[in-house]
DRENDO-931881 format. One line per field, with one value per residue (C-alpha): residue number from 1; chain; y, z, x. Coordinates in Angstrom, 3 decimals, decimal comma. Each point is the difference from the previous one (the first is absolute). Layout:
% residues N
nr c(NUM / ...)
kette c(A / ...)
c2 c(Y / ...)
c3 c(Z / ...)
c1 c(X / ...)
//
This chain:
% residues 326
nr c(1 / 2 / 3 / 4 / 5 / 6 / 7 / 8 / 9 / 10 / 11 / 12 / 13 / 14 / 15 / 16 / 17 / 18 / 19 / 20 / 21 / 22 / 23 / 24 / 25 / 26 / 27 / 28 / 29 / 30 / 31 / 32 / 33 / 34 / 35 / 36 / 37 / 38 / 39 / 40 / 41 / 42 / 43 / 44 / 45 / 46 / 47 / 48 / 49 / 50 / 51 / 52 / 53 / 54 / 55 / 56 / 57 / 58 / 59 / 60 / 61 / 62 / 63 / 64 / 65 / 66 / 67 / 68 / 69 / 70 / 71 / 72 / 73 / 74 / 75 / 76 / 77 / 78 / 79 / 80 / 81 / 82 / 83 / 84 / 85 / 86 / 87 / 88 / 89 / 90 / 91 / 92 / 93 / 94 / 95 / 96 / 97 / 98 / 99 / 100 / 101 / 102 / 103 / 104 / 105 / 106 / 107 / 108 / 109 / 110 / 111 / 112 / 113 / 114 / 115 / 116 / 117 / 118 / 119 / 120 / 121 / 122 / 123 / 124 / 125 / 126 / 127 / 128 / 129 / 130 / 131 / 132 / 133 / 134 / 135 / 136 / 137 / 138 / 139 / 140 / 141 / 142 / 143 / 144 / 145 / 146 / 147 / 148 / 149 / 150 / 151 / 152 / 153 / 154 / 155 / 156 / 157 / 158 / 159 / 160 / 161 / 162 / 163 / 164 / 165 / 166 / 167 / 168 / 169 / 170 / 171 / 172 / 173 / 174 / 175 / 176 / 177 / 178 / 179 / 180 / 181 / 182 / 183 / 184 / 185 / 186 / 187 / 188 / 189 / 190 / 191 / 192 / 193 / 194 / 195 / 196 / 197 / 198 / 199 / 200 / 201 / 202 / 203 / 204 / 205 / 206 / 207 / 208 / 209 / 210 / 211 / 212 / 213 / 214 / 215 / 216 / 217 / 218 / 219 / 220 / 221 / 222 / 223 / 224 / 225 / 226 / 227 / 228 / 229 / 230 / 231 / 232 / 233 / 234 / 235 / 236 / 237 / 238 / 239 / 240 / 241 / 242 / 243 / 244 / 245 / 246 / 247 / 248 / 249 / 250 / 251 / 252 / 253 / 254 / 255 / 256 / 257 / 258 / 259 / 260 / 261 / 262 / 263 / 264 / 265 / 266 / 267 / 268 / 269 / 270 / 271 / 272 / 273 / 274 / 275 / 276 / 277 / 278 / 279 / 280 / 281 / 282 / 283 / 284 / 285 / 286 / 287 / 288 / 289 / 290 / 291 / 292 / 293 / 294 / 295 / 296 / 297 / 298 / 299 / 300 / 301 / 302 / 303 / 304 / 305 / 306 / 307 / 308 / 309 / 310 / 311 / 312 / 313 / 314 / 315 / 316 / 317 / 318 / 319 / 320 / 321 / 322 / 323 / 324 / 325 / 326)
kette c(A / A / A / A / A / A / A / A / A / A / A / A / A / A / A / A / A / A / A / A / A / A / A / A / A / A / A / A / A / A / A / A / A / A / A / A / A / A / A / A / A / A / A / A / A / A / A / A / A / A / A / A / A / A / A / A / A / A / A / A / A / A / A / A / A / A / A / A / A / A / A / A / A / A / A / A / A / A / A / A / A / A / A / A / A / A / A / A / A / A / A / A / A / A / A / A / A / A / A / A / A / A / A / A / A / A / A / A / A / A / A / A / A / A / A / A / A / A / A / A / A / A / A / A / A / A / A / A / A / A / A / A / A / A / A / A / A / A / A / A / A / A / A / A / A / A / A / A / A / A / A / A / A / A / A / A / A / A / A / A / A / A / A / A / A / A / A / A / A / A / A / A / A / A / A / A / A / A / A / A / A / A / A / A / A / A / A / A / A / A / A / A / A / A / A / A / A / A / A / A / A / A / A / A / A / A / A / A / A / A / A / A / A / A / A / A / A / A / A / A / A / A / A / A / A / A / A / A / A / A / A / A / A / A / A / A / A / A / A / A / A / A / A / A / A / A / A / A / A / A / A / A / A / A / A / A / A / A / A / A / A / A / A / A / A / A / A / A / A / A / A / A / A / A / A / A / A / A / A / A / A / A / A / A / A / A / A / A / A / A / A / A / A / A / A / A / A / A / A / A / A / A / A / A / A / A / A / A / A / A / A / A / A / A / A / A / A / A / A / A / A / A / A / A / A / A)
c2 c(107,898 / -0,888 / 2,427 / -0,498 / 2,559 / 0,823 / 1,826 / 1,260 / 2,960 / 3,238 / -0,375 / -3,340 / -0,885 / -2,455 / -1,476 / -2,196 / -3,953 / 0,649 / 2,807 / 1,658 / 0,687 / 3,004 / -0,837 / 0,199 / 2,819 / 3,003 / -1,707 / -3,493 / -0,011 / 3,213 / 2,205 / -0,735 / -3,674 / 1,529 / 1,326 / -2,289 / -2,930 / 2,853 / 0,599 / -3,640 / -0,830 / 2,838 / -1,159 / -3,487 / 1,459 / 0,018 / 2,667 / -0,475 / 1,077 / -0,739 / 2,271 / 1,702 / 2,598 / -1,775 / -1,679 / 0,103 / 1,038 / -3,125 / 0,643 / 2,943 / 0,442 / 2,841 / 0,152 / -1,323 / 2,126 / -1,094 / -2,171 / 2,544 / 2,811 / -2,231 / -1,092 / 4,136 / 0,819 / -3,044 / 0,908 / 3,875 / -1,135 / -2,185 / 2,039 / -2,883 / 0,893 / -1,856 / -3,243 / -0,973 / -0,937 / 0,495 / -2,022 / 2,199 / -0,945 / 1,930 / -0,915 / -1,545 / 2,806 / 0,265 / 2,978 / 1,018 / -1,109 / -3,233 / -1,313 / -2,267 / -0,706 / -2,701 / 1,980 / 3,613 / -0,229 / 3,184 / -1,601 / 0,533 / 2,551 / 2,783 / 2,820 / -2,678 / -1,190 / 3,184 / 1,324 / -3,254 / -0,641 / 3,862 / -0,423 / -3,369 / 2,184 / 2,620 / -2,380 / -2,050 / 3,168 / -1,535 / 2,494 / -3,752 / -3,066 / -2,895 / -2,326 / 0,928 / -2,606 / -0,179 / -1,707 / -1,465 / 0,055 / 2,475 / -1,577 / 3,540 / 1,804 / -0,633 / -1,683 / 2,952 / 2,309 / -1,899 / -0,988 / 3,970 / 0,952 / -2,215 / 1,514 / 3,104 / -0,376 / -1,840 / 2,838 / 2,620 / -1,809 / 0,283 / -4,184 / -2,313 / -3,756 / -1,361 / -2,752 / -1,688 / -2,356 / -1,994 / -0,064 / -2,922 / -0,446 / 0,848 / 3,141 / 0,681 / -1,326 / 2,484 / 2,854 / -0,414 / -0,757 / 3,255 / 1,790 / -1,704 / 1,446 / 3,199 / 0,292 / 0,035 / -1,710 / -2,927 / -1,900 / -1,822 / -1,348 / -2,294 / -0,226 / -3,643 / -2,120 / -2,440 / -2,869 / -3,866 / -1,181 / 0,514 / 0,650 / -1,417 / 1,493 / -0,714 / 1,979 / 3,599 / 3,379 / 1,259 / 3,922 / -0,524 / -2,731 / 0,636 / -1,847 / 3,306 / 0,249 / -2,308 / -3,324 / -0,200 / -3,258 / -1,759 / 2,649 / 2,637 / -2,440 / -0,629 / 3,518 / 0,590 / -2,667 / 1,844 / 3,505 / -0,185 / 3,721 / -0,536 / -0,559 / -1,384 / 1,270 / -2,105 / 0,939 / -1,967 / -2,915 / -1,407 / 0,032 / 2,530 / -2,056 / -3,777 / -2,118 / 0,888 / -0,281 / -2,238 / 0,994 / 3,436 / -1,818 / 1,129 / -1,696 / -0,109 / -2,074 / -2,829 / -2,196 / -3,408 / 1,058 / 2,343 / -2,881 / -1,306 / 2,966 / 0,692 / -3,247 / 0,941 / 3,156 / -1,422 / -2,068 / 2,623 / 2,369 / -3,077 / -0,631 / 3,250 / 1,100 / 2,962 / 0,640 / -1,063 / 4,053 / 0,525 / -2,952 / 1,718 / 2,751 / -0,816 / -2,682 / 3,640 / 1,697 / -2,778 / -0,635 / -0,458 / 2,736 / 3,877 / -0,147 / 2,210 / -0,804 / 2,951 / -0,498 / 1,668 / 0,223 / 1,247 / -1,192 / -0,078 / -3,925 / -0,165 / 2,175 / -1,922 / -3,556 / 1,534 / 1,641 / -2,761 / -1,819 / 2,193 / -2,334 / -3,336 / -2,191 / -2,579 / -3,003 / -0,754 / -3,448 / 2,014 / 2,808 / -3,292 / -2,152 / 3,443 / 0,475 / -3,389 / -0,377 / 0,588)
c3 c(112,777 / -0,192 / 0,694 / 1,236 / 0,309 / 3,614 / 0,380 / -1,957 / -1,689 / -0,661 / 2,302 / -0,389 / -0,484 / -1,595 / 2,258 / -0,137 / 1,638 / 2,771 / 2,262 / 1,791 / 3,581 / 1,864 / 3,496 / 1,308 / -2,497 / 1,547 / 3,722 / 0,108 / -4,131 / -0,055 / -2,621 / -3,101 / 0,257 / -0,294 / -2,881 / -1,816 / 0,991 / -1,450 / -3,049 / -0,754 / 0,153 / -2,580 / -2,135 / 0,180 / -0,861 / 3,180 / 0,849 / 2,949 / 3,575 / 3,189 / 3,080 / 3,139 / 2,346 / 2,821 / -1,429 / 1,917 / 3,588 / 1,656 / -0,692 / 1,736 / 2,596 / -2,522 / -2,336 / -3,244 / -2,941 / -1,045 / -2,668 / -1,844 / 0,661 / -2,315 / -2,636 / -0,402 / -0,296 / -2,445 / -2,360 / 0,687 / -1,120 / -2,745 / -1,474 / 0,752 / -1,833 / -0,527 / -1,387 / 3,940 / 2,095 / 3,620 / 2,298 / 3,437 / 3,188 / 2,767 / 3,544 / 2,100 / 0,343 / 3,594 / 1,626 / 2,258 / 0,047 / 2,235 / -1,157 / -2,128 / -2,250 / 1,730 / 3,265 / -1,963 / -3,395 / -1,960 / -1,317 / -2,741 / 0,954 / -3,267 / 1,832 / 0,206 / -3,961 / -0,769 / 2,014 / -0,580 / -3,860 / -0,184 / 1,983 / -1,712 / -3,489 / 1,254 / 1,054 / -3,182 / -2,108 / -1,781 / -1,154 / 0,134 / 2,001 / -2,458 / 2,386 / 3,782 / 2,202 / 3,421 / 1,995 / 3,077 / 0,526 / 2,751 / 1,443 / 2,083 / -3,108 / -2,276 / -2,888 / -1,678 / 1,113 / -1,181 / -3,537 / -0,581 / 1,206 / -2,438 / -2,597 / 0,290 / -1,049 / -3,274 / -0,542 / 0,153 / -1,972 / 2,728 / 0,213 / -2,968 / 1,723 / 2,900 / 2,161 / 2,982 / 2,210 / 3,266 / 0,089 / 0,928 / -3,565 / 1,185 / 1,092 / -3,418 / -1,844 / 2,336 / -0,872 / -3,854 / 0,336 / 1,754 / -3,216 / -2,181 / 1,068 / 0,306 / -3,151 / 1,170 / -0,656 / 2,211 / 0,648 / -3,271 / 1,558 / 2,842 / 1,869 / 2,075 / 0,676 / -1,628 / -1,688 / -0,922 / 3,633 / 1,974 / 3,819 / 2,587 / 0,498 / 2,979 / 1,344 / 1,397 / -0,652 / 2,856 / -1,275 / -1,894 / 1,482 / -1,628 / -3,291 / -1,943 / -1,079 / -1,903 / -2,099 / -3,158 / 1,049 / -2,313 / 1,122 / -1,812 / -2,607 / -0,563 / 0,001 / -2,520 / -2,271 / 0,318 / -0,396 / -3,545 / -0,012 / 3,450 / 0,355 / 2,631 / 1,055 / 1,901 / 2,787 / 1,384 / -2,923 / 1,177 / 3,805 / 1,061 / -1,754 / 1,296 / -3,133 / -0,153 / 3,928 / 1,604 / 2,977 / -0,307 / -0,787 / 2,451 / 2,630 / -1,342 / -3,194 / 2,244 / -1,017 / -1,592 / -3,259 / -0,314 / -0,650 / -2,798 / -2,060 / 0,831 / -1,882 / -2,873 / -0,249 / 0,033 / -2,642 / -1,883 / 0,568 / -0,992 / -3,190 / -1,377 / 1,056 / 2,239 / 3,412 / 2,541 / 0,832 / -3,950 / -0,682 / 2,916 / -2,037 / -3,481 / 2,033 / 1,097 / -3,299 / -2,168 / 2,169 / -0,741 / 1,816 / -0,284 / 2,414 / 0,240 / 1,988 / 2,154 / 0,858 / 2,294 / -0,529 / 1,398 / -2,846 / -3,495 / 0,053 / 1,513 / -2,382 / -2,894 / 1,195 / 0,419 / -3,339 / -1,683 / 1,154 / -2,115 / -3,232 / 1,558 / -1,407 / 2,342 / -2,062 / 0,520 / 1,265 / 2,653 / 0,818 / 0,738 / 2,081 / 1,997 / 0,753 / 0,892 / 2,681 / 3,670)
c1 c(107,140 / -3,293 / -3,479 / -3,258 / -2,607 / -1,445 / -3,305 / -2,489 / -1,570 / 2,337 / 2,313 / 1,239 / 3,549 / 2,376 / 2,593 / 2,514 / -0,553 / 2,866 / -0,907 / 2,857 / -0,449 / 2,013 / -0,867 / 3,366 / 1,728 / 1,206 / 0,533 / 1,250 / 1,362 / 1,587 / -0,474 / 2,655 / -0,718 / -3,717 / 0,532 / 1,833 / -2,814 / -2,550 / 2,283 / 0,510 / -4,135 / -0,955 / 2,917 / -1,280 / -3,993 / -1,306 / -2,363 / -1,957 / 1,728 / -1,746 / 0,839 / -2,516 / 0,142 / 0,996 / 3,263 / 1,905 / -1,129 / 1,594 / 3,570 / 0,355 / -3,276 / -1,276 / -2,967 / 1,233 / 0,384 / 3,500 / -1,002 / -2,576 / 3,053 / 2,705 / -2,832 / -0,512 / 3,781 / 0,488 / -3,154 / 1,644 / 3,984 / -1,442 / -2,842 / -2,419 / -3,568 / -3,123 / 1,570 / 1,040 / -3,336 / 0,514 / -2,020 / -0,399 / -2,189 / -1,515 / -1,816 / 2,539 / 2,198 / 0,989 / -1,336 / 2,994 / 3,412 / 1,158 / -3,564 / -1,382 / -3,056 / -0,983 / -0,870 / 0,195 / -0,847 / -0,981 / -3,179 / -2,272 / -2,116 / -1,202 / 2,823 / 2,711 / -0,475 / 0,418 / 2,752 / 2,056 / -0,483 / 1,035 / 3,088 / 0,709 / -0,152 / 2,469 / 2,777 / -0,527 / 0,488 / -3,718 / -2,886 / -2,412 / 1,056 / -0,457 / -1,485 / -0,635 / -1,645 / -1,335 / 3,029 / -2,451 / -3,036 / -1,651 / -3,130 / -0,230 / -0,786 / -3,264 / 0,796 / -2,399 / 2,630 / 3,148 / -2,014 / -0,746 / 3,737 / 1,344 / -2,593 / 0,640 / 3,384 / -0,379 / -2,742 / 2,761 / 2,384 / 2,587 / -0,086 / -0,572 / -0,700 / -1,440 / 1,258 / -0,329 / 2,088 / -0,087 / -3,725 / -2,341 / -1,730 / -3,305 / 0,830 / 1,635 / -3,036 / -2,453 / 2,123 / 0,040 / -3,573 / -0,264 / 2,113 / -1,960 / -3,324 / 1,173 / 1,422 / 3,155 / 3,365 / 0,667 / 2,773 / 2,267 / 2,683 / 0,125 / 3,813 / 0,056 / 3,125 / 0,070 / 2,457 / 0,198 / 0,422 / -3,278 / -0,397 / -2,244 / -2,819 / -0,874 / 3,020 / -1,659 / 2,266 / 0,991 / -0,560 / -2,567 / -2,596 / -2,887 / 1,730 / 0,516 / 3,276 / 2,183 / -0,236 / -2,208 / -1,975 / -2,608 / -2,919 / 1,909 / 0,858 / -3,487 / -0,350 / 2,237 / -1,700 / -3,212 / 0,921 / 2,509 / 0,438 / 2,404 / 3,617 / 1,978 / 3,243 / 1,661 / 2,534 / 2,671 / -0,140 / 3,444 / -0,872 / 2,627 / 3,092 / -1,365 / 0,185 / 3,309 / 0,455 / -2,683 / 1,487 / -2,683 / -2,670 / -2,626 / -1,981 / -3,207 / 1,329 / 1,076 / -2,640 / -0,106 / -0,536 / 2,756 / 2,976 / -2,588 / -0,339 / 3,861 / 1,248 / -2,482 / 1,616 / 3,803 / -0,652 / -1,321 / 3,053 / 1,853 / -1,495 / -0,037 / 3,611 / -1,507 / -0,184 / -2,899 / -0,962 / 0,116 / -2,529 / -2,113 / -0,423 / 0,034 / -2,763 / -1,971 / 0,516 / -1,556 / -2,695 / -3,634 / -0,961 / 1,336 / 3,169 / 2,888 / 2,776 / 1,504 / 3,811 / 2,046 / 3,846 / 3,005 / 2,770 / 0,076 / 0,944 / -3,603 / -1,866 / 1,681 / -0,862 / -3,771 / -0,046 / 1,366 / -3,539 / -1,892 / 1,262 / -0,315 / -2,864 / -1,435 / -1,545 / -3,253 / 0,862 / 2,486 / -3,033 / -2,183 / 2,329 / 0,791 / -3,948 / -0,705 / 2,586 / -1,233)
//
């Protein structure tokens, strides 16, 4: 396994290059195949495990919880300490059963940072959640509010990093600029989707239309070049199982640059003996910029074909030949 350090000051952290994500653990993977897929990524060095407190309202109409619940009994069972960093998030929450957080989120007010992150610590079994970041963003709330809520916590020592996902990057910018002159934390970490293939743009989201949530375009690229001290996580790197099955791939990547940068990518996988979604995220995890790819699995055949990424080198004739195709 390999490590790279997110954050800065005190509290950051070293974590390994392939973040594990436990979206579905608990409903959909039940829990001794949970466990085992936990087991297998600590045995292999991993270290950093990405859950929220919504996971996973959808699969039964309630409001989530069942992914935080099994991360708590498997840190309980296996005496899990400070070595495992557990990524946690907070704001879309749905505020009633049979909701949702895109017409009932919990939001980000100062009462609902506090209330979650402390009922996000008692399901996790955690005294300090590693890394806690703002899920959506809440334009009903001021961003003074949300920036103090969050501070407040790392003041108390009952939450170590800040992050942030799904937000347009000027409202992320405001808010750490907001931190910053308070002389407060801000926000560290910045959770985007993003992977080798890139979508349209052009394309609006139906939930969220003001652009807020999802891919990790070249704004927040540029971002990323002029702030050093960020990371990028990035969710959904193999597009939901799609290099393996381009039947998935989703609408918005239906573009004529798409078959392009898939060829590109073929021949890579064909050169160096590996698979297309492992040169996606060896691609990620040797990039110039800070990225960490965030996987989601459901079978150990799965979480070995990702880990194995982790030692494939990418030439810097293949890194080239990848960027230049559009």
């Amino acid at each position: 396994m390999k490590y790279r350090t997110i954050g800065t000051g005190p509290n950051r952290r070293e974590v390994s290059v392939l973040a594990l994500g436990a979206m579905l653990f608990g409903s959909v993977t039940d829990e001794k195949t949970s466990f085992a897929l936990l087991d297998r990524y600590v045995e292999a060095g991993g270290n950093f495990i990405d859950t929220s407190d919504n996971y996973a309202f959808w699969t039964d109409g309630g409001q989530g919880g069942q992914s935080e619940e099994l991360l708590g009994r498997w840190r309980r069972s296996r005496g899990a300490g400070a070595e495992i960093v557990v990524a946690t998030k907070l704001g879309a929450r749905p505020l009633a059963p049979g909701t949702s957080y895109t017409d009932n989120p919990e939001g980000l007010s100062a009462k609902v940072i506090r209330e979650s992150s402390e009922r996000s610590r008692e399901k996790l079994g955690m005294e300090r959640l590693d890394l806690l970041y703002a899920h959506i963003d809440d334009h009903t709330v001021p961003q003074r509010e949300t920036v103090e809520g969050f501070g407040a916590l790392v003041a108390e020592g009952t939450v170590g990093l800040l992050g942030v996902s799904n937000q347009a990057v000027w409202r992320v910018e405001r808010a750490r600029a907001l931190a910053a002159a308070a002389g407060l934390p801000g926000y560290e970490v910045l959770q985007y989707q993003h992977s080798y293939l890139r979508p349209r743009a052009d394309v609006p989201d139906d939930l969220f239309p003001d652009g807020s949530l999802g891919h990790a375009g070249a704004e927040l690229a540029g971002y990323l070049r002029a702030e050093p001290a960020l990371t990028l996580v990035a969710y959904s790197p193999l597009l939901k199982g799609a290099y393996a099955r381009p039947e998935r791939l989703p609408g918005d990547y239906d573009h004529p640059g798409t078959p392009a940068r898939l060829a590109v990518l073929r021949e890579v996988a064909r050169e160096t003996g590996a698979t297309p979604g492992q040169v996606v995220l060896a691609w990620q995890i040797g990039h110039e910029l800070p990225i960490l790819p965030l996987t989601g699995v459901s079978s150990l055949a799965q979480l070995e074909e990702n880990l194995a990424a982790v030692d494939l080198e990418l030439s810097e004739e293949q890194r080239a030949r990848l960027d230049a195709a559009h």
